[in-house]
C-alpha positions as CSV (number, residue, x, y, z in Angstrom):
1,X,9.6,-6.9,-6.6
2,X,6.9,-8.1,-4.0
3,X,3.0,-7.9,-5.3
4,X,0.5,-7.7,-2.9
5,X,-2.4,-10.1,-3.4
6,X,-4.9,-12.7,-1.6
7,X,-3.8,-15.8,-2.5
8,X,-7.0,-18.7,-2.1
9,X,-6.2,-22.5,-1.6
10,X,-8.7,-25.4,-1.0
11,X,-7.7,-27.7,2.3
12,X,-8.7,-31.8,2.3
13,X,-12.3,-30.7,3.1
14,X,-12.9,-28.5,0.2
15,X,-13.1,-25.4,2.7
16,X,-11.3,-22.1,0.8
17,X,-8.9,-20.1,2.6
18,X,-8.5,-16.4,1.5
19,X,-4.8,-14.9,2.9
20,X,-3.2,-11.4,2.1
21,X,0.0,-12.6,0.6
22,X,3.1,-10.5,-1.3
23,X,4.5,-13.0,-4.1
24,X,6.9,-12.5,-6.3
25,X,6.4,-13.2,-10.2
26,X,9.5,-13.3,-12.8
27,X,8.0,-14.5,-16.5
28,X,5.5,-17.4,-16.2
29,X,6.6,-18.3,-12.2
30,X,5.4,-17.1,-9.5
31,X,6.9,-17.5,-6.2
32,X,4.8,-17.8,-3.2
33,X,7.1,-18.2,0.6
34,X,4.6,-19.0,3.2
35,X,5.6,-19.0,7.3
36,X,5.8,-22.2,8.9
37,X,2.8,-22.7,9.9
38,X,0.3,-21.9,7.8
39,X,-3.1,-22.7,6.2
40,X,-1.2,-21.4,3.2
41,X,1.6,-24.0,3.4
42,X,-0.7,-26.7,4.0
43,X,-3.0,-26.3,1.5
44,X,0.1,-26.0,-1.0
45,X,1.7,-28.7,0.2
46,X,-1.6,-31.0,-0.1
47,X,-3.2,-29.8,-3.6
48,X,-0.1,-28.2,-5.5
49,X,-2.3,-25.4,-6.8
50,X,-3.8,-22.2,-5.6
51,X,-5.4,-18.9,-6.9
52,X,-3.9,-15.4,-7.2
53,X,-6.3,-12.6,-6.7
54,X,-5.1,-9.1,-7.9
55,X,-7.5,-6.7,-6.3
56,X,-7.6,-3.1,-5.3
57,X,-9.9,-3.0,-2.6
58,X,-8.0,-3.2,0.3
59,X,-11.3,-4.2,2.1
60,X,-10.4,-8.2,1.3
61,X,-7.1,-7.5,2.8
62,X,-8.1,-6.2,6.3
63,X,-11.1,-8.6,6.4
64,X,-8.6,-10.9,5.7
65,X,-6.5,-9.9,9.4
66,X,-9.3,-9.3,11.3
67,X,-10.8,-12.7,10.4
68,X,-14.1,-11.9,8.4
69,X,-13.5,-14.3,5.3
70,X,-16.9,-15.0,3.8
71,X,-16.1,-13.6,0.2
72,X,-18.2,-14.6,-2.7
73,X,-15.7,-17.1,-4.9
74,X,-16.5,-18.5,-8.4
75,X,-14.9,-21.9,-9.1
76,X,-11.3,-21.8,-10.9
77,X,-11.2,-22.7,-14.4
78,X,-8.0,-24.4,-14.8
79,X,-7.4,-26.3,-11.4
80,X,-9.1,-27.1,-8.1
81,X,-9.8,-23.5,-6.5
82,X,-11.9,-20.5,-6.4
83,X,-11.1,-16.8,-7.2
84,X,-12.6,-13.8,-5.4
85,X,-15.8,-12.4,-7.1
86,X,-15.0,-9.3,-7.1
87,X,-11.0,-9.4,-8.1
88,X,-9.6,-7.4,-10.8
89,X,-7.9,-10.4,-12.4
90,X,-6.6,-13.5,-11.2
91,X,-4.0,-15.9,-12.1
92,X,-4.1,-20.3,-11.4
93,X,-0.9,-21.7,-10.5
94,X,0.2,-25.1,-10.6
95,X,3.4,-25.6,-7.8
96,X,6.0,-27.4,-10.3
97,X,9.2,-27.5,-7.1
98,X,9.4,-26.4,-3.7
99,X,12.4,-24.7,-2.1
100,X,12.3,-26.7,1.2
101,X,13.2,-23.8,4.2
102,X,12.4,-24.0,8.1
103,X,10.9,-20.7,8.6
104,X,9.6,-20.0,5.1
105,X,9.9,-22.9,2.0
106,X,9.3,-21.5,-1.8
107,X,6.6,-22.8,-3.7
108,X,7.9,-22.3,-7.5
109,X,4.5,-22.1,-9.6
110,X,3.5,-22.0,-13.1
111,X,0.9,-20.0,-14.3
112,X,-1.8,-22.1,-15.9
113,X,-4.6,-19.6,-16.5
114,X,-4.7,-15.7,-16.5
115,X,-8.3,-13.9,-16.4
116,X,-9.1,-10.1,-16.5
117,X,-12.4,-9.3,-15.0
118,X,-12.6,-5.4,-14.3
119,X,-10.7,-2.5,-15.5
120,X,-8.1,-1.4,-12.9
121,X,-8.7,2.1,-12.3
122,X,-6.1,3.9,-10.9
123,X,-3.9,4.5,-7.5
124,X,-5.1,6.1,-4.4
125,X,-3.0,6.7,-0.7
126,X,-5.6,6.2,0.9
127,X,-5.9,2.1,-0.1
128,X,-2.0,2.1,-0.2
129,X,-1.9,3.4,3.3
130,X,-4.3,1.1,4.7
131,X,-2.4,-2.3,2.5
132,X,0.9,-1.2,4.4
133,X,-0.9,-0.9,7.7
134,X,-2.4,-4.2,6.9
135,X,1.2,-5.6,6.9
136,X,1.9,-3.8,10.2
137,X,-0.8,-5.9,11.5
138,X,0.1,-9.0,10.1
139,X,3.6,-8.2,12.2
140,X,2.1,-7.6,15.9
141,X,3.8,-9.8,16.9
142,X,7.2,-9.2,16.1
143,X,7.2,-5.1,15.9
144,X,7.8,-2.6,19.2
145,X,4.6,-1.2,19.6
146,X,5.5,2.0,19.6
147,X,6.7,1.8,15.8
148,X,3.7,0.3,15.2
149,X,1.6,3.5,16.9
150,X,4.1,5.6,14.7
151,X,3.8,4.6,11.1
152,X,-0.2,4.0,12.0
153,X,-0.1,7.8,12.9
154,X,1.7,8.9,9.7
155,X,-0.9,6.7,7.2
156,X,-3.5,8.2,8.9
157,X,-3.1,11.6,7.4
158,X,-3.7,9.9,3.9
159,X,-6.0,7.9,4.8
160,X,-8.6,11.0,6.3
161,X,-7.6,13.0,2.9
162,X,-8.0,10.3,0.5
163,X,-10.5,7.9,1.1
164,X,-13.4,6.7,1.0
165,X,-16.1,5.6,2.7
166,X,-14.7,2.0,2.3
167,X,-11.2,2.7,3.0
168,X,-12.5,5.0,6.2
169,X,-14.8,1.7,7.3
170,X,-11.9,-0.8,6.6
171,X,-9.4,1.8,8.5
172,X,-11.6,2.2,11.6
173,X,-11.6,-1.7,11.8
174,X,-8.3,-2.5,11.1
175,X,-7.3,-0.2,13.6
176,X,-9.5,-1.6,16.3
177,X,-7.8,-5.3,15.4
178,X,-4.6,-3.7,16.0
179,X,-5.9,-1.8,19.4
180,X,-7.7,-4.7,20.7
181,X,-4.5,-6.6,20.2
182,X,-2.3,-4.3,22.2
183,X,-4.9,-4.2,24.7
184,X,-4.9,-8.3,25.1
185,X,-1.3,-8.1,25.4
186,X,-1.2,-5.7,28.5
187,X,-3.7,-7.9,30.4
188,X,-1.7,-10.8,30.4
């Protein structure tokens, strides 16, 4: 099973990078398979640790795409990171191997502090609509447009019934990232 979360890691100048990330977890591991390149992979590679931020506000994930990373992080407890402010929980990892791969190597990680900070409070389309439209976006790249356009259409409909004003706000952008996108590509 895949989880999505936003994983944070620290690079050689301290600077945090937040990134929307599906891990997979299987007792005290977790298993994170970043694409070559990455700020992800580097920051692995260099400090062996990261942050995994379980959060359902799908706002962190499209900010994430679009580029808008200024999140309010507390320092980690357990290693050299930072978790999102506002995350229901989050787990520090220490990498113990790495599964070396030329497209995407797996960083085996142990789970060296677990923290609960809000109560998770149930599921709603609207925010699961959006997170699988995020992952469309993160695949512009490699998708036919017009499946794109398609599945965008269908996640709509939950999306207008479900949501709200956040998830409408963070839809309306993450649609214009995907838009202005399709529009670059036709120009050149």
């Amino acid at each position: 099973m895949i989880i999505e979360t936003i994983i944070s890691t620290v690079n050689s100048k301290g600077k945090v990078n937040f990134a929307p990330f599906g891990i997979k977890k299987n007792n005290n591991f977790i298993y994170i398979s970043p694409y070559i390149p990455s700020r992800t992979l580097e920051n692995l590679n260099l400090n062996k640790c990261a942050v995994i931020n379980y959060t359902d506000d799908v706002r962190y994930f499209v900010d994430c795409l679009v580029g808008e990373k200024k999140f309010k992080k507390l320092k980690s407890f357990n290693i050299d990171g930072f978790y999102l402010q506002d995350c229901l929980s989050h787990e520090e990892v220490r990498v113990v191997s790495i599964k070396n791969d030329k497209i995407r190597p797996t960083f085996k990680c142990e789970i060296v502090g677990e923290y609960n900070h809000k109560k998770f409070l149930g599921f709603n389309r609207a925010k699961a609509s959006i997170l699988e439209a995020c992952i469309l976006a993160s695949r512009l790249k490699i998708l036919d447009e017009k499946k794109i356009r398609n599945e965008l259409d269908y996640l709509n409909i939950s999306v207008k019934k479900t949501g709200s004003y956040k998830e409408l706000r963070s839809w309306k952008k993450l649609n214009k990232f995907i838009e202005d996108y399709f529009e670059n590509k036709e120009r050149k």
